[in-house]
C-alpha positions as CSV (number, residue, x, y, z in Angstrom):
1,X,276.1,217.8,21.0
2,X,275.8,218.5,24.2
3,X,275.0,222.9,24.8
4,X,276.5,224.2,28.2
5,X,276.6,227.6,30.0
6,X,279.4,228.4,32.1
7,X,278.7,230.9,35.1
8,X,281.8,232.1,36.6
9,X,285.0,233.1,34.6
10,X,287.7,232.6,37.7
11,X,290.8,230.3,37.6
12,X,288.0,227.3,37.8
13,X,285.7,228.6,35.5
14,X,288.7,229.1,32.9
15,X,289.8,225.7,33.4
16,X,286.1,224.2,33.1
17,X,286.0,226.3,30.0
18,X,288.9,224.7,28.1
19,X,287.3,221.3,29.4
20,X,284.4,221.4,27.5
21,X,285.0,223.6,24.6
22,X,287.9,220.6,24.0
23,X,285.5,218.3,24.0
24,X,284.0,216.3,21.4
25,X,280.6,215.7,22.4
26,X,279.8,219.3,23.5
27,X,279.8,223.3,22.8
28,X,280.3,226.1,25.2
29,X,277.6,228.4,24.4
30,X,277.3,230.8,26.4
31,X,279.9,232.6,29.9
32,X,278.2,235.0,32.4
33,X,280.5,236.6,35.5
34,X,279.7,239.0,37.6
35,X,282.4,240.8,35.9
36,X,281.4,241.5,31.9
37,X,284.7,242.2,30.8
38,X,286.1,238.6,32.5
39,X,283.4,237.0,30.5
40,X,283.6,238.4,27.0
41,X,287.5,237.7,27.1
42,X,287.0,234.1,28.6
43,X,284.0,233.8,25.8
44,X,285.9,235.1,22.8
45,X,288.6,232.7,24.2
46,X,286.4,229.4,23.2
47,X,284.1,231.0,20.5
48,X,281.2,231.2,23.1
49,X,279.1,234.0,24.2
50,X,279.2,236.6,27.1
51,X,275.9,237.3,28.0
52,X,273.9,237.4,32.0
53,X,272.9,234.5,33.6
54,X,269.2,235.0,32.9
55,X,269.5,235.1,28.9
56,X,271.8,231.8,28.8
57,X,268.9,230.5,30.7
58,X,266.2,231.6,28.3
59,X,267.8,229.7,25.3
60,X,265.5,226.3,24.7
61,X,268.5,224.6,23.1
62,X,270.8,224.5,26.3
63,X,271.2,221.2,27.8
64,X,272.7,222.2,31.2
65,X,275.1,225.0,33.2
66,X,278.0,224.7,34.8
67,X,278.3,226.6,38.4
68,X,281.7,227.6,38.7
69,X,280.9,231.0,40.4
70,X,281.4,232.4,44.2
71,X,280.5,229.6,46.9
72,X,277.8,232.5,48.0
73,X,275.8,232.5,44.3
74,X,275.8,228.3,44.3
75,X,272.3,227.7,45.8
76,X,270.5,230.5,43.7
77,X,272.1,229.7,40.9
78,X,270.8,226.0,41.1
79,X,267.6,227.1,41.7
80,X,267.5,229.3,38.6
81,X,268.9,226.2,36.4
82,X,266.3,224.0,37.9
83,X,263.5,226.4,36.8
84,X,264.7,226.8,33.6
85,X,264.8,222.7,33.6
86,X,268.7,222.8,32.8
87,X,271.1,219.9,33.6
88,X,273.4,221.3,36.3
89,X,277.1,221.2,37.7
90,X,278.3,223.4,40.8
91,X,281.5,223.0,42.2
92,X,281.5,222.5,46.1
93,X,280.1,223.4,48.4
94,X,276.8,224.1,47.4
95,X,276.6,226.2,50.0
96,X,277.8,227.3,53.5
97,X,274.6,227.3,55.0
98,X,273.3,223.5,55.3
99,X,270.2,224.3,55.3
100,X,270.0,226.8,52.3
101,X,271.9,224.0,50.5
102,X,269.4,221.5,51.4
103,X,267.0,224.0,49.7
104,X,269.1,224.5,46.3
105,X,268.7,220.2,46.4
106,X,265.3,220.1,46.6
107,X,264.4,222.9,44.2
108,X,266.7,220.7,41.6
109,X,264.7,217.5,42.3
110,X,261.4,219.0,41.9
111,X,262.2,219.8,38.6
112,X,263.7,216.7,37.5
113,X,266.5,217.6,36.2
114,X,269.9,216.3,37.0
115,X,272.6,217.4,40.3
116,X,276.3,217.0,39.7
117,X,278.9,218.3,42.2
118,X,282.1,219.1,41.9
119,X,284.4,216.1,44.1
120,X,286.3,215.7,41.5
121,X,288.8,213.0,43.4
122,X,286.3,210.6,42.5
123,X,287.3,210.6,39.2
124,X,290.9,210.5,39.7
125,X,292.7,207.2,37.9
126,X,295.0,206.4,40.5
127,X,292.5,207.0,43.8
128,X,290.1,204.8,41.4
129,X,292.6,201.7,41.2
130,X,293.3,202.1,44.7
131,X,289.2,201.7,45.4
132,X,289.4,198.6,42.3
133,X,292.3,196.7,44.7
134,X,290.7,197.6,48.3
135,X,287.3,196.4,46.6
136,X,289.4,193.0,45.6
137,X,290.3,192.2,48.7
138,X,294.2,192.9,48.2
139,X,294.9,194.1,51.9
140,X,292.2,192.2,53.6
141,X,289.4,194.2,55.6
142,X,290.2,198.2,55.7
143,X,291.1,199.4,59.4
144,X,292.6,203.4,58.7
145,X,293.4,205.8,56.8
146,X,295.8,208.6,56.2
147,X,295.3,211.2,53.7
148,X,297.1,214.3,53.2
149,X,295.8,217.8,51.4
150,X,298.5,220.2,50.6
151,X,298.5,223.8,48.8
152,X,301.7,225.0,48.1
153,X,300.1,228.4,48.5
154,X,297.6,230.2,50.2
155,X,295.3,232.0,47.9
156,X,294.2,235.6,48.7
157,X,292.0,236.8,51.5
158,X,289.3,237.8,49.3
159,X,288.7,234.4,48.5
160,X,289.7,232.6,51.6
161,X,286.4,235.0,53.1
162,X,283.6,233.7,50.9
163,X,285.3,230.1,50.8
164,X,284.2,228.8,54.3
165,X,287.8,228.5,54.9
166,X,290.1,225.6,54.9
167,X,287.9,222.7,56.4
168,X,285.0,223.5,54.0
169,X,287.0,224.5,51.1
170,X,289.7,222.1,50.9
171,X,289.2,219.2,53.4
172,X,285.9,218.9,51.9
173,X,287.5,216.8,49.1
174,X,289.5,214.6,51.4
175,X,286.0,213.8,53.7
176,X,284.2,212.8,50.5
177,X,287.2,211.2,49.1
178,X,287.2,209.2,53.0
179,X,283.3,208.0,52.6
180,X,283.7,206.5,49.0
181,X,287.0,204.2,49.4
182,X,285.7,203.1,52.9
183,X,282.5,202.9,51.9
184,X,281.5,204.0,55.1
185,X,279.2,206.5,56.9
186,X,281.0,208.8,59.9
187,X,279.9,208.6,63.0
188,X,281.9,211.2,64.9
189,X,284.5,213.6,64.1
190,X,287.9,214.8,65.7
191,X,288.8,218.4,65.1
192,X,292.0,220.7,64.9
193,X,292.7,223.3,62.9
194,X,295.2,226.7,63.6
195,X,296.8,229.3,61.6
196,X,300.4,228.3,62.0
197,X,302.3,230.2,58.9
198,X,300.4,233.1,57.7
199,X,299.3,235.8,60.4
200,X,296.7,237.5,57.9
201,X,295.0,234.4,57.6
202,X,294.4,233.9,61.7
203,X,293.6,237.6,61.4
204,X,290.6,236.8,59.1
205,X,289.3,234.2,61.2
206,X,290.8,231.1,59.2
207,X,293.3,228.7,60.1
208,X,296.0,227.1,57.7
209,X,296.9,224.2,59.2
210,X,294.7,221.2,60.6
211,X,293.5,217.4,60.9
212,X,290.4,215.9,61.4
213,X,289.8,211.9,62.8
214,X,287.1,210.5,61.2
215,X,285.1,207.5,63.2
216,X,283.6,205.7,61.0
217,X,281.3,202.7,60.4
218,X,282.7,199.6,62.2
219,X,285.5,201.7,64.1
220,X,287.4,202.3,61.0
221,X,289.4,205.3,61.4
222,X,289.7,208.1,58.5
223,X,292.6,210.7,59.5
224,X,292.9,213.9,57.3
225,X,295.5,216.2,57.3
226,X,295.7,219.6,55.5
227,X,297.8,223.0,55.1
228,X,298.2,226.1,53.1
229,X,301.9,226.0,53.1
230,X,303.1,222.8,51.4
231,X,306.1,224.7,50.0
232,X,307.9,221.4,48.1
233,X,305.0,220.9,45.7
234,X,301.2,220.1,45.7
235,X,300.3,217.4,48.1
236,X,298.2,214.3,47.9
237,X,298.7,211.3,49.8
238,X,296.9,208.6,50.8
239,X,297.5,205.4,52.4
240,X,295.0,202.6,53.6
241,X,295.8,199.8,56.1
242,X,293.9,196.9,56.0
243,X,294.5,193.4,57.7
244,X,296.7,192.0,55.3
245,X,298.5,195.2,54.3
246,X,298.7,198.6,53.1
247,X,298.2,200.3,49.9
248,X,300.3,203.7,49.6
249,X,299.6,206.7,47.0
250,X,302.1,209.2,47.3
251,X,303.2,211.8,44.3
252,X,306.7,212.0,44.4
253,X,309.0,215.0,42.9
254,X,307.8,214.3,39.3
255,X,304.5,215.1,40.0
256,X,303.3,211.4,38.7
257,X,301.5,209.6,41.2
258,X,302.7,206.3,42.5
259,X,300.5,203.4,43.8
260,X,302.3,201.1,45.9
261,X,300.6,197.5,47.7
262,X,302.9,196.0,50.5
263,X,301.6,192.9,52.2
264,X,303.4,189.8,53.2
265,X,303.9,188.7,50.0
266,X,306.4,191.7,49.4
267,X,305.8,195.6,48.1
268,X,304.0,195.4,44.4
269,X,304.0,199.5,42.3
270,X,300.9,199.2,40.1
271,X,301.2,201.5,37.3
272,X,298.5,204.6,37.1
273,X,297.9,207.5,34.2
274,X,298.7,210.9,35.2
275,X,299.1,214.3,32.9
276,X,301.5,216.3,35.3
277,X,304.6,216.9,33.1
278,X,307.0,215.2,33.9
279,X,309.9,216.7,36.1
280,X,306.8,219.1,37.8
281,X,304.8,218.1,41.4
282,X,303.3,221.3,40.4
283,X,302.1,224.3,42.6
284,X,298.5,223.6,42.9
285,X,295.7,221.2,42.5
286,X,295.3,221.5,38.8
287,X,298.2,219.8,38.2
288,X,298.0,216.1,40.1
289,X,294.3,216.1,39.6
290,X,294.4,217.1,35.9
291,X,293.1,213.1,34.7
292,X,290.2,213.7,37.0
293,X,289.1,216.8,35.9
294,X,289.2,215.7,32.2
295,X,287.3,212.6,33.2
296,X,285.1,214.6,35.6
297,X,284.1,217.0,32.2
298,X,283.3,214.4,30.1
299,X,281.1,212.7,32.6
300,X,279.2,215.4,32.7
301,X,279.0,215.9,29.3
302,X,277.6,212.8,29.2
303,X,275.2,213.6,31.8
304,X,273.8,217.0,30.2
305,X,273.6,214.6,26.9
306,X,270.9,212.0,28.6
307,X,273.0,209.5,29.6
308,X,272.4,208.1,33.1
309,X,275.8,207.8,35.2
310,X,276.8,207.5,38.7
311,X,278.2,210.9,39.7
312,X,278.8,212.9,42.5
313,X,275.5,214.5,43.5
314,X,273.4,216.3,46.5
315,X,273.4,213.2,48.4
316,X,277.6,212.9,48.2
317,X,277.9,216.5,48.5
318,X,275.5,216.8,51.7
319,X,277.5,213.9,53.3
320,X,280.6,215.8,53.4
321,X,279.2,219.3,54.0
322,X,277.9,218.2,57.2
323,X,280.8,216.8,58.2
324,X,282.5,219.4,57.4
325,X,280.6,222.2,58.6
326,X,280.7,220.0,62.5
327,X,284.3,219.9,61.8
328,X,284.0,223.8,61.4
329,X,282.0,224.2,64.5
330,X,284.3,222.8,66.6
331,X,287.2,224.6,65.2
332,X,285.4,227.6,65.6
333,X,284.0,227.2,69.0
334,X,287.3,225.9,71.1
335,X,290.3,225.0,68.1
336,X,290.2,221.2,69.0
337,X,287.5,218.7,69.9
338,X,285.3,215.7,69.4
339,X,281.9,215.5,68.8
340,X,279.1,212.4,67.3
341,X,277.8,213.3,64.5
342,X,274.5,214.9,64.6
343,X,271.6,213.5,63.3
């Protein structure tokens, strides 16, 4: 039985809470927030304990911590973690500074223990049989993509400050998500990003609506899309095009997503799992992506219990940080542009 630590007791730390106290194979020990009283309710919640960070890490029977805490506390929290030689998952990013990230990494593989992040599309049933066909050869050689990232709302300004804003918090996802089905490394990026909807959030230096082009490997192209303000419902699409045909992942009005292959042959709907009640797109990502972030939890209960798996980790998370953060730059410095990546 896997013993696990949660630090952070915000929307995601609640949900990561449920996860694992639900789960067979582990037990949520102990919750620390920066806020007691958030703790002891989200504690008292799951039978764990509120207590601070440093006495959850002095307890010789925990297995591991999960970092579900501002994106400011990730690196220092790792590096706590990794000198109490606990198993660790932080959500993304680890941080917004690459090179304090980079830090946080190395401090976790010094003391062997093990670095799960938090790109939680990987472990989505539906992007996974889309990967399983591509891999098969269904639509020939891959030549672009399309993927779309929608919020139905913006969250508040408190959060959007400490986030990194909307190309490191959200599109982060979609840039991983980019790298694993192409299996390909980018090797220059296209920027845009404005703040087309909501004033306050141009006021705070953010944008809410953009798209990045992704060059990759072998001039395959990667285009991501994204915006605050998908009013009909959460939004995740994807579509690949390869040269024999496309494969098209949409999530209609019932919230269930639907995997579509059209090549000369004719148009094929494979059938995919999905938890979204039905009737409900729902209003964030919580809902479309609940599969993965069941799976995601019991991977890394898995992990913290000694098993060795392919996760998500520092080298994944770094990819997409980098990218991300150029994306940023560029944003930042003129609204628009195209740069190499930077070696």
């Amino acid at each position: 039985m896997a013993e696990i630590a949660l630090f952070g007791a915000g929307r995601i730390g609640a949900m990561h809470a449920r996860l694992i106290a639900e789960h067979p194979a582990a037990t949520l020990r102990y919750v620390s927030d920066a806020i007691p009283e958030r703790a002891a309710e989200l504690a008292a919640l799951h039978g764990a304990q509120a207590v601070p960070v440093a006495a959850a890490l002095a307890d010789p029977a925990l297995d591991a911590v999960l970092i579900a805490t501002a994106t400011d506390t990730h690196a220092a929290l790792i590096e706590q973690a990794a000198a109490a030689g606990k198993h660790i998952f932080c959500e993304k990013p680890i941080d917004l500074d690459l090179g304090r990230a980079a830090q946080a990494v190395a401090a976790a593989g010094k003391a062997g223990v093990k670095l799960m992040i938090g790109l939680n599309r990987r472990f989505d049933p539906a992007l996974a049989k889309m990967k399983e066909l591509l891999e098969a050869g269904a639509i020939g050689r891959p030549i672009q993509m399309v993927l779309h990232n929608g919020d139905m709302n913006a969250p508040p300004a408190s959060f959007l400050r400490s986030s990194g804003f909307i190309i490191r918090d959200m599109l982060i996802h979609d840039i991983d998500v980019a790298c694993w089905l192409l299996e390909r490394e980018p090797q220059a990026v296209f920027a845009a990003s404005s703040a087309q909807v909501d004033p306050e959030i141009g006021e705070i230096g953010d944008t809410d609506t953009g798209a990045l082009t992704l060059v990759m490997q072998d001039g395959v192209l990667a285009i991501l899309t994204v915006t605050r303000f998908a009013k009909f419902g959460f939004d995740a699409r994807a579509e690949i095009r390869g040269t024999k045909g496309s494969l098209w992942l949409h999530n209609p009005g019932t919230g269930h997503p639907v995997l579509q292959c059209l090549t000369a042959e004719g148009l094929t709907t494979i059938a995919v799992p999905n938890m979204a009640p039905d009737g409900k797109r729902g209003e964030a990502f919580p809902d479309r992506f609940s599969d993965a972030f069941v799976a995601q939890a019991d991977a890394f209960v898995r992990l913290a219990s000694g098993e060795a798996l392919q996760v998500p980790g520092a080298r994944e998370a770094m990819r997409a940080m980098k990218v991300a953060d150029l994306a940023s730059r560029i944003v930042g410095d003129s609204g628009a542009g195209f740069r190499d990546m930077e070696k």
